[in-house]
GUFINU-817338 format. One record per residue (C-alpha): residue in three letters; residue number from 1; z, x, y. Coordinates in Angstrom, 1 decimal. Each point is the difference from the previous one (the first is absolute). Layout:
N
+--------+-----+--------+--------+--------+
: residu : num :      z :      x :      y :
+--------+-----+--------+--------+--------+
:    Ala : NUM :      Z :      X :      Y :
...
+--------+-----+--------+--------+--------+
END
This chain:
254
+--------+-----+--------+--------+--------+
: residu : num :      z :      x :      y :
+--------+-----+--------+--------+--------+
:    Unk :   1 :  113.4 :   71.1 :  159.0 :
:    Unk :   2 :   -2.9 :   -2.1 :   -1.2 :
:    Unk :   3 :   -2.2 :    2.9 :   -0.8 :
:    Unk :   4 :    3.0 :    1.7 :   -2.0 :
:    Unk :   5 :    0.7 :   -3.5 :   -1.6 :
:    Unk :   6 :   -3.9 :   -0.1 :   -0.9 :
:    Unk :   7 :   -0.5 :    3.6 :   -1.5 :
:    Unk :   8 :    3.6 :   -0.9 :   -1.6 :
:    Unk :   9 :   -1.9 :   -2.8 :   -1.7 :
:    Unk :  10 :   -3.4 :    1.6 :   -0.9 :
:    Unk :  11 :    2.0 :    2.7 :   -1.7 :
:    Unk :  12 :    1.8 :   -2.2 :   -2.4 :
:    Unk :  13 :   -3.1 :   -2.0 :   -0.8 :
:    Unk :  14 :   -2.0 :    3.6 :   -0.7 :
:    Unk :  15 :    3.3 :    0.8 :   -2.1 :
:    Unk :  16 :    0.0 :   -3.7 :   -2.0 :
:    Unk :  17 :   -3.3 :    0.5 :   -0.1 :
:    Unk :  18 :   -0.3 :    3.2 :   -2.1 :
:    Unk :  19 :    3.1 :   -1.0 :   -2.1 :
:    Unk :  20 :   -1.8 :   -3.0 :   -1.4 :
:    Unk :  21 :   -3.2 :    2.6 :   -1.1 :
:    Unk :  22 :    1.8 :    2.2 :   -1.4 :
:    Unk :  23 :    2.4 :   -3.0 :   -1.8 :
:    Unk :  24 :   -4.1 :   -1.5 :   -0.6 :
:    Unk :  25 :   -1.2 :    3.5 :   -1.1 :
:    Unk :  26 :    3.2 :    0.5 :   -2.6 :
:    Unk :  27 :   -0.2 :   -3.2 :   -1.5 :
:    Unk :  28 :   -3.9 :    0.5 :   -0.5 :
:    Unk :  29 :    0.5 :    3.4 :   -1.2 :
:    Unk :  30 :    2.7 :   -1.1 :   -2.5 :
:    Unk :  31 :   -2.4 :   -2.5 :   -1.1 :
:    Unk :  32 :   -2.6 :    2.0 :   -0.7 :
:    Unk :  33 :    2.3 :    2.3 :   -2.3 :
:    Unk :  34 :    1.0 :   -2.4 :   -1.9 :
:    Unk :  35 :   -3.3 :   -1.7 :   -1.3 :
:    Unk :  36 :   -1.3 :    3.3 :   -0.7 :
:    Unk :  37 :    2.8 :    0.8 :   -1.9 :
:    Unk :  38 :   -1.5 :   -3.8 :   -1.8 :
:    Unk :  39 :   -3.2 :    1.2 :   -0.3 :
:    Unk :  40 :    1.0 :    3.2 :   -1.4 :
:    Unk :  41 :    2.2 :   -1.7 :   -2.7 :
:    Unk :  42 :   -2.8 :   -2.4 :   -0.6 :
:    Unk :  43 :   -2.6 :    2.8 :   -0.3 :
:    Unk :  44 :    2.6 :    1.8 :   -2.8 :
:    Unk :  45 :    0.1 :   -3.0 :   -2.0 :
:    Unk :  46 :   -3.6 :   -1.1 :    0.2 :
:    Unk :  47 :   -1.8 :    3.4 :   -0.4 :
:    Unk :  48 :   -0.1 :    0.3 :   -4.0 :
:    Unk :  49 :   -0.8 :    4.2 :    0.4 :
:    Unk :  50 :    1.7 :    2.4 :    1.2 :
:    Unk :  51 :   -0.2 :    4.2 :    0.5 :
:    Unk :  52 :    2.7 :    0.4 :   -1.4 :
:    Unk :  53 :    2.2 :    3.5 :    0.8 :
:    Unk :  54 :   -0.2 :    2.8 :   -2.3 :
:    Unk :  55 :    3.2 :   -0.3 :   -2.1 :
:    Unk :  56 :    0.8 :    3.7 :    0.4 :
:    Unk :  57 :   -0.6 :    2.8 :    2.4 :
:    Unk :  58 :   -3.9 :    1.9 :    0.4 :
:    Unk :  59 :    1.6 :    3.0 :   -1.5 :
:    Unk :  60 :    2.5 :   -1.7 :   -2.5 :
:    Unk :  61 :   -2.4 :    0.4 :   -3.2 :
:    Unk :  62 :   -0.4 :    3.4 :    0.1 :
:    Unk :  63 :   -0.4 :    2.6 :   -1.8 :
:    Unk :  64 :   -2.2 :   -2.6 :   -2.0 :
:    Unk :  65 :   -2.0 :   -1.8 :    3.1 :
:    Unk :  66 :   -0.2 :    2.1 :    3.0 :
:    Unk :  67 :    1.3 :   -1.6 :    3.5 :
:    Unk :  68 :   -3.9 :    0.6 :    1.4 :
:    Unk :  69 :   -1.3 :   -2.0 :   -2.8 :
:    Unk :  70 :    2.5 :   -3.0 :    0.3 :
:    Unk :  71 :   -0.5 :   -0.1 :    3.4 :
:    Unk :  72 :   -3.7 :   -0.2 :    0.5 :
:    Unk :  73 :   -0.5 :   -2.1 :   -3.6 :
:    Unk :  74 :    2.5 :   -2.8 :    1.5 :
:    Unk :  75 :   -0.6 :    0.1 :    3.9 :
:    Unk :  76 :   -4.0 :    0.5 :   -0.5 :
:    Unk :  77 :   -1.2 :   -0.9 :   -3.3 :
:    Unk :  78 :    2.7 :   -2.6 :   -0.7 :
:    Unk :  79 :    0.0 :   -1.6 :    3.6 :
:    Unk :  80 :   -3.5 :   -0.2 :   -0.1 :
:    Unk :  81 :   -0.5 :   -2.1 :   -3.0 :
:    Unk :  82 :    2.7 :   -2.5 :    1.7 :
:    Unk :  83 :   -1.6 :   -0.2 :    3.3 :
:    Unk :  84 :   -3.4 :   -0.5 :   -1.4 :
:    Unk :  85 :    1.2 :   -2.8 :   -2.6 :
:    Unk :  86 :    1.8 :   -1.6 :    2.8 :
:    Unk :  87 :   -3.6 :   -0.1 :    1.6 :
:    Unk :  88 :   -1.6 :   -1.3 :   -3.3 :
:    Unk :  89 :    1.9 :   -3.0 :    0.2 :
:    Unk :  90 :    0.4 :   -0.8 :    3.7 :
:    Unk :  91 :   -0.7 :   -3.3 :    0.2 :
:    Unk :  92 :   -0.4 :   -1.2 :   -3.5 :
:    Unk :  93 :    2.3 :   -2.1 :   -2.8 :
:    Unk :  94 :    1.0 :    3.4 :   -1.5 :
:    Unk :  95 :    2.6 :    0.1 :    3.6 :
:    Unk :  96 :    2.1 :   -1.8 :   -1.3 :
:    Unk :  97 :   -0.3 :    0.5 :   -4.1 :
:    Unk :  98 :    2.0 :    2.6 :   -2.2 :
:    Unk :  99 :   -1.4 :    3.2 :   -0.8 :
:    Unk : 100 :    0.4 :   -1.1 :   -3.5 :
:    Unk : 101 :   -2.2 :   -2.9 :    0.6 :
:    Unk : 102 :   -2.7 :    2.0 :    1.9 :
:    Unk : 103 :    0.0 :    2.4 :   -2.4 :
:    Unk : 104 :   -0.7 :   -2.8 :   -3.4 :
:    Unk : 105 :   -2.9 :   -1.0 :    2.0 :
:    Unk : 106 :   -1.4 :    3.1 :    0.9 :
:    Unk : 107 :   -3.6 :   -0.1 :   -0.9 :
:    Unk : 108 :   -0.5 :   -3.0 :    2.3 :
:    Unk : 109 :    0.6 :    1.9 :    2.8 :
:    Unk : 110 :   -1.5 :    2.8 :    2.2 :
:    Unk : 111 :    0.2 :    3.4 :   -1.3 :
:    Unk : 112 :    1.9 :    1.1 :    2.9 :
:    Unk : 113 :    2.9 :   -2.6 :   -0.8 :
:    Unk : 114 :   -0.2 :    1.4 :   -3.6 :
:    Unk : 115 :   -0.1 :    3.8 :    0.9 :
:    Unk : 116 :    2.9 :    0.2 :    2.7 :
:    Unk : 117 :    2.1 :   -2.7 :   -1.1 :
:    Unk : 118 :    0.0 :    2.0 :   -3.0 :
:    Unk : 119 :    0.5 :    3.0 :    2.1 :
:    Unk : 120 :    3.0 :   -1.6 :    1.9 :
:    Unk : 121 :    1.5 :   -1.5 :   -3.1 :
:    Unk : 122 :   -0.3 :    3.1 :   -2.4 :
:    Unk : 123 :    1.7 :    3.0 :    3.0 :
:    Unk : 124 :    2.9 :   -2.7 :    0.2 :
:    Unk : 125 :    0.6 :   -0.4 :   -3.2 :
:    Unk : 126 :   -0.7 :    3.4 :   -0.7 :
:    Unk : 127 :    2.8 :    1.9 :    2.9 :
:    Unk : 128 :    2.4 :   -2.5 :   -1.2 :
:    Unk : 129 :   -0.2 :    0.9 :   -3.8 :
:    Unk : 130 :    1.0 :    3.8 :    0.8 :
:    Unk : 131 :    3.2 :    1.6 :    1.2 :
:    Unk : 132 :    1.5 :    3.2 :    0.9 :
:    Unk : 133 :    2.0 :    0.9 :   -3.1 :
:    Unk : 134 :   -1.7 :   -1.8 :   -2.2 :
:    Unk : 135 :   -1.3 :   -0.4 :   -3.5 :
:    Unk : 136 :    3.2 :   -0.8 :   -2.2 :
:    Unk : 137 :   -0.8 :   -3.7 :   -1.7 :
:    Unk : 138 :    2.5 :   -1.6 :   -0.4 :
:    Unk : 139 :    1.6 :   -2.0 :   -3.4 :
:    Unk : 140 :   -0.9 :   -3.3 :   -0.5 :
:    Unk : 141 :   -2.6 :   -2.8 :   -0.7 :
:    Unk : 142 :   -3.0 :    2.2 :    1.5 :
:    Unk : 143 :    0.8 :    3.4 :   -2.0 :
:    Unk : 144 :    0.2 :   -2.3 :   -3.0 :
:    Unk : 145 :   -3.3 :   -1.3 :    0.7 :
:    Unk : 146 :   -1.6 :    3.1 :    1.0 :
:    Unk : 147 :    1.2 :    1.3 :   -3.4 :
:    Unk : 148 :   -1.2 :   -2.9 :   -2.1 :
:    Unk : 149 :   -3.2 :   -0.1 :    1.6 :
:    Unk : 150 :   -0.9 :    3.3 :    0.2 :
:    Unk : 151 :    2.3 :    2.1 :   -2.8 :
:    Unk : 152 :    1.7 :    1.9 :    2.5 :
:    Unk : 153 :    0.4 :    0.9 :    3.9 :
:    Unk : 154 :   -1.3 :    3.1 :   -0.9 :
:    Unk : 155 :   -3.5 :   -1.9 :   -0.9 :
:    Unk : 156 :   -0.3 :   -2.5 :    2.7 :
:    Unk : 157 :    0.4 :    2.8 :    2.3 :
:    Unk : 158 :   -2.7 :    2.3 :   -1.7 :
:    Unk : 159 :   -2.2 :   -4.0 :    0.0 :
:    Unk : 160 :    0.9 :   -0.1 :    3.7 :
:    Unk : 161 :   -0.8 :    3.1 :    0.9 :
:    Unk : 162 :   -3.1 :    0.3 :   -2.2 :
:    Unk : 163 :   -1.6 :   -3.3 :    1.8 :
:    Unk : 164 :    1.0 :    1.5 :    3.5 :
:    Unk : 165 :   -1.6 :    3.7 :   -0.9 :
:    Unk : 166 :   -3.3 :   -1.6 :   -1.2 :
:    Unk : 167 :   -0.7 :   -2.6 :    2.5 :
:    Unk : 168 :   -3.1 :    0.9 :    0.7 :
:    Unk : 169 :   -0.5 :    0.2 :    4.1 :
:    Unk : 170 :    2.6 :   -1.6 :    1.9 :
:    Unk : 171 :    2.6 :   -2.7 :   -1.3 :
:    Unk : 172 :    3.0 :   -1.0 :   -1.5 :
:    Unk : 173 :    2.0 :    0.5 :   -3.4 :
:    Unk : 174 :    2.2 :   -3.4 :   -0.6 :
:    Unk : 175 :    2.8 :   -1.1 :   -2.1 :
:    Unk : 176 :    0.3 :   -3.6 :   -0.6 :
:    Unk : 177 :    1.1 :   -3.2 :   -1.8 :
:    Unk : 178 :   -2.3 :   -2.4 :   -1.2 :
:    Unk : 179 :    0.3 :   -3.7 :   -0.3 :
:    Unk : 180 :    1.5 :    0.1 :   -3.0 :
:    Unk : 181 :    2.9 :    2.8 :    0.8 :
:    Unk : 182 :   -1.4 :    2.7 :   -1.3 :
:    Unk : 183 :   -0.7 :    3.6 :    1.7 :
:    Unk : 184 :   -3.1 :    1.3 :    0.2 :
:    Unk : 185 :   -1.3 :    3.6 :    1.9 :
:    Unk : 186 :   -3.4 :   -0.5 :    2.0 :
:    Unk : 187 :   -2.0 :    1.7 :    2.6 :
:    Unk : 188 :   -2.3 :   -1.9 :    3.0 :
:    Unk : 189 :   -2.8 :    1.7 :    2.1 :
:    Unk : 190 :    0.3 :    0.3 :    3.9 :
:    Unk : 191 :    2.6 :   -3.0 :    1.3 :
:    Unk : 192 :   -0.4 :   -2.3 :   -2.3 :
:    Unk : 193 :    3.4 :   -1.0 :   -2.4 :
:    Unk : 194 :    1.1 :   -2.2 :   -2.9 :
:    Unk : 195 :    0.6 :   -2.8 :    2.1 :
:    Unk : 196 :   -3.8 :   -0.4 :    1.1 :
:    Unk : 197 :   -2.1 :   -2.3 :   -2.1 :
:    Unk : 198 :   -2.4 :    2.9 :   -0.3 :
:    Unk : 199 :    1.8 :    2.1 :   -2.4 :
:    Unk : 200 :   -0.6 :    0.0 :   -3.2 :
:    Unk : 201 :    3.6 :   -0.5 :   -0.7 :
:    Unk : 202 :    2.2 :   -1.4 :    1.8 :
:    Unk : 203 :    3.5 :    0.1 :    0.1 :
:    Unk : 204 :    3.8 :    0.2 :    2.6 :
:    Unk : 205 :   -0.1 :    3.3 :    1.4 :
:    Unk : 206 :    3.4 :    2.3 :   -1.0 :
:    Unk : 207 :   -1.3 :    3.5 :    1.0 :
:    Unk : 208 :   -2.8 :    1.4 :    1.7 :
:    Unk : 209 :   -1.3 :    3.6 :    1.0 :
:    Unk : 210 :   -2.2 :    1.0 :    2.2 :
:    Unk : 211 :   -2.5 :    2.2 :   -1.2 :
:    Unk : 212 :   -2.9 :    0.1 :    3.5 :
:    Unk : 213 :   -0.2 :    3.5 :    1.0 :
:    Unk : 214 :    1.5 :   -0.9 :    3.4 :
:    Unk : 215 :    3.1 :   -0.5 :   -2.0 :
:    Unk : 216 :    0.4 :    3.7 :   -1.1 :
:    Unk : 217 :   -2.9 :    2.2 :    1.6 :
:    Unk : 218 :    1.7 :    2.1 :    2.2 :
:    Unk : 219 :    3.0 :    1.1 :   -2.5 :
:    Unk : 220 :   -1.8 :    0.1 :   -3.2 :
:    Unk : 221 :   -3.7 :   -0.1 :    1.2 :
:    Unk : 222 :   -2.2 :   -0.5 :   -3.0 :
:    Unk : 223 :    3.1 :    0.1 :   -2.4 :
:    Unk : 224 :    0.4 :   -3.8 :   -0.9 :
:    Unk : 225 :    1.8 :    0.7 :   -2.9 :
:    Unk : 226 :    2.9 :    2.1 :    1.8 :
:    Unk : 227 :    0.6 :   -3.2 :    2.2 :
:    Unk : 228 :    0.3 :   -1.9 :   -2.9 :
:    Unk : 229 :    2.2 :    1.7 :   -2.1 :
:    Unk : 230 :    2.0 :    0.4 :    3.6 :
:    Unk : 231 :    0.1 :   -3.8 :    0.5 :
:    Unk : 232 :    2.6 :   -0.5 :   -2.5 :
:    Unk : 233 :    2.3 :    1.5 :    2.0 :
:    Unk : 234 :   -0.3 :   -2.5 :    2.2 :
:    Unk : 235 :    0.3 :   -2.9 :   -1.4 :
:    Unk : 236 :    2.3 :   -3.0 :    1.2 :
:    Unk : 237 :    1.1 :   -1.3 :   -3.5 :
:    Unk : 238 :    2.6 :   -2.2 :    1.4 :
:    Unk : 239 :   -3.0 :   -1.8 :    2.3 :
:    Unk : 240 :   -2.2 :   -0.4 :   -2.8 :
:    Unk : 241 :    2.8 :   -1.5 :   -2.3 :
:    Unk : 242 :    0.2 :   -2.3 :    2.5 :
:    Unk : 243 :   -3.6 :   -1.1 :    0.4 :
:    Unk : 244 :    0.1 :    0.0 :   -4.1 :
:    Unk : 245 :    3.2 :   -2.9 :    0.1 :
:    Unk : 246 :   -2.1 :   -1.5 :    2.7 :
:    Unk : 247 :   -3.1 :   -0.5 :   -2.1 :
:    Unk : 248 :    2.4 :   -1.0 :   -3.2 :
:    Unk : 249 :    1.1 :   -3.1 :    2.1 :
:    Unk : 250 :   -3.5 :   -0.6 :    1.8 :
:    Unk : 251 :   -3.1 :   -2.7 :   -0.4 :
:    Unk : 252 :   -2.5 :    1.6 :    1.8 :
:    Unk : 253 :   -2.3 :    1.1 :   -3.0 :
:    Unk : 254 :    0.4 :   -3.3 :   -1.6 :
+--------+-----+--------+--------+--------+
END
């Protein structure tokens, strides 16, 4: 009877035993979840830059972009320039500054802050400004403008697209607003942009087109001008009517 009563009793203490571990392993477990669900909040709302999603599919731009090209110009050439700028400013001030910021004190940092920030900045604002479908501008203040400014749609398109076709090399045809509200076309060389206090004018970014060979090489190949006169197809008028109401109400030029 004793030995039953004594295996009896090392039984239930083996049993209590394990069902305060695994009570002990839960809780820790549960704790652990929840501070890195903290620490992931806490990472979203400290870390200023983001790769941000494509807004469409790969193959949504076609017939104008290919899906090949969209893919390899935003998971290569695009997700290059934000992994490297993320490495240009590991460790430094420009952590926790605004792109903005970085980019109207350019020239007093390294060239490799300068060249893929601008990288990173420019795709982003570059995918975002496009759409399947699109093309149509809307009514309103920013037609208006575009026609006082220029004369007509007609000619700040054939200003656009003449900056983008003779680019000469790799780079960037803009339209912008200066800091006194008015519209102005421009082109920049490699990633450089408006915002940088490098360029020779400066000015809130509206539009933007790529115009590096990696942006249209394997569709049009040599044919720049095709994959200009295709861009307009493709442009996101209600985004950049937003970005132009933006800048209306904005100080950061001043």
């Amino acid at each position: 009877m004793k030995s039953k009563l004594i295996i009896k009793i090392i039984v239930f203490g083996f049993l209590a035993f394990q069902f305060s571990f695994i009570a002990k392993t839960q809780d820790t477990t549960k704790y652990l979840a929840q501070n890195h669900t903290k620490n992931q909040k806490n990472m979203s709302t400290t870390n200023k830059f983001e790769f941000r999603p494509l807004p469409f599919e790969y193959d949504a731009l076609e017939p104008f972009i290919d899906k090949q090209t969209v893919e390899i110009h935003y998971g290569k050439h695009h997700r290059a320039y934000y992994d490297k700028f993320m490495s240009a400013i590991k460790g430094t001030e420009m952590e926790m500054m605004k792109i903005t910021d970085i980019f109207k004190n350019i020239s007093k940092y390294p060239v490799a802050v300068r060249n893929n920030g601008g990288g990173y900045y420019n795709h982003t604002f570059y995918w975002e400004g496009m759409k399947p479908k699109g093309g149509v501008l809307p009514k309103g203040k920013l037609s208006e403008m575009i026609t006082k400014t220029f004369g007509s749609f007609e000619e700040f398109k054939e200003q656009f697209s003449e900056a983008g076709k003779t680019r000469f090399g790799s780079g960037w045809a803009w339209l912008c607003m200066d800091d006194k509200g008015k519209l102005f076309v421009y082109s920049t060389p490699n990633q450089d942009n408006p915002l940088m206090d490098i360029s020779e004018r400066k000015g809130v970014p509206l539009l933007t087109m790529d115009v590096w060979e990696h942006a249209y090489y394997l569709k049009y190949q040599n044919k720049r001008p095709d994959y200009v006169d295709a861009f307009w197809s493709l442009v996101n008028w209600e985004e950049v009517v937003k970005r132009y109401e933006n800048a209306l109400k904005s100080e950061s030029l001043k």
